[in-house]
Steps between C-alpha positions, in 0.01 A plus 500: 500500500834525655329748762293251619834251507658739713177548738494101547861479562482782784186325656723180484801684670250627790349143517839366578592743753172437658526129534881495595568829710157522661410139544527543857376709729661374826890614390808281486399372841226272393627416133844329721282320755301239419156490629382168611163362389193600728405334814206356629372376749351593884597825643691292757665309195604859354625624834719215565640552143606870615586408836250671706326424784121641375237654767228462381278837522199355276377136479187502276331285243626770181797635626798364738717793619816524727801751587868345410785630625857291350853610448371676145270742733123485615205418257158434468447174353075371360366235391208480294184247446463678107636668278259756455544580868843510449466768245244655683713534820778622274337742317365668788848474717693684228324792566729542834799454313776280575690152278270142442645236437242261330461118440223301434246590784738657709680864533803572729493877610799712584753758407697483183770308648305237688323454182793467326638221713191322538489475141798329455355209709134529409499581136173667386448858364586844632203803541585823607194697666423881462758735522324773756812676564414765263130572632677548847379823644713829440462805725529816293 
């Protein structure tokens, strides 16, 4: 019996540490800076929010898409008629790599910086595509 007290007290201990030292995964940084709740609204409603100027490279039905360029550094900002083209779009973008930043039918796309900043203004979630560094080619 007291085995089995001492085997739920050490999955208690590493239950704790999980919850308070690994609650976060986006460093001191994030857990001091508050992120604001996520906008909505028209891509040119999100653009004015971040101060950019969008031009507009794709003006369909589905999808809204324009390059931003702002003091925080230049971006890709969508808009999206669904969700599930949302996701789709997503899913299929992080395969090249690079930092979304993702609201409710929209996705800001940038490096980890301009991400960063937008986020503070924008809100919504962070997604980091694949990592392809290590499949670059090697000569040997």
């Amino acid at each position: 019996m007291r085995w089995t007290r001492e085997m739920l007290t050490a999955g208690a201990a590493v239950a704790l540490l999980v919850l308070t030292g690994c609650a976060g995964s986006g460093g001191p940084d994030d857990a001091q800076r508050k992120i604001p709740a996520t906008a909505t609204g028209s891509l040119e409603d999100l653009a004015a929010d971040v101060q950019c100027k969008p031009n507009i490279q794709t003006d369909a039905d589905e999808i809204r898409q324009a390059i931003c360029n702002n003091s925080d550094g230049k971006f890709v900002l969508a808009t999206f008629a669904t969700d599930r083209g949302q996701r789709d779009w997503i899913n299929d973008a992080k395969d090249y790599g690079g930092y979304y930043l993702v609201g409710r039918k929209w996705v800001a796309v940038g490096d980890d910086g301009v991400v960063k900043a937008l986020r503070g203004t924008l809100g919504g979630e962070v997604e980091i595509g694949t990592d392809h560094h290590a499949h670059a080619g090697h000569s040997g």
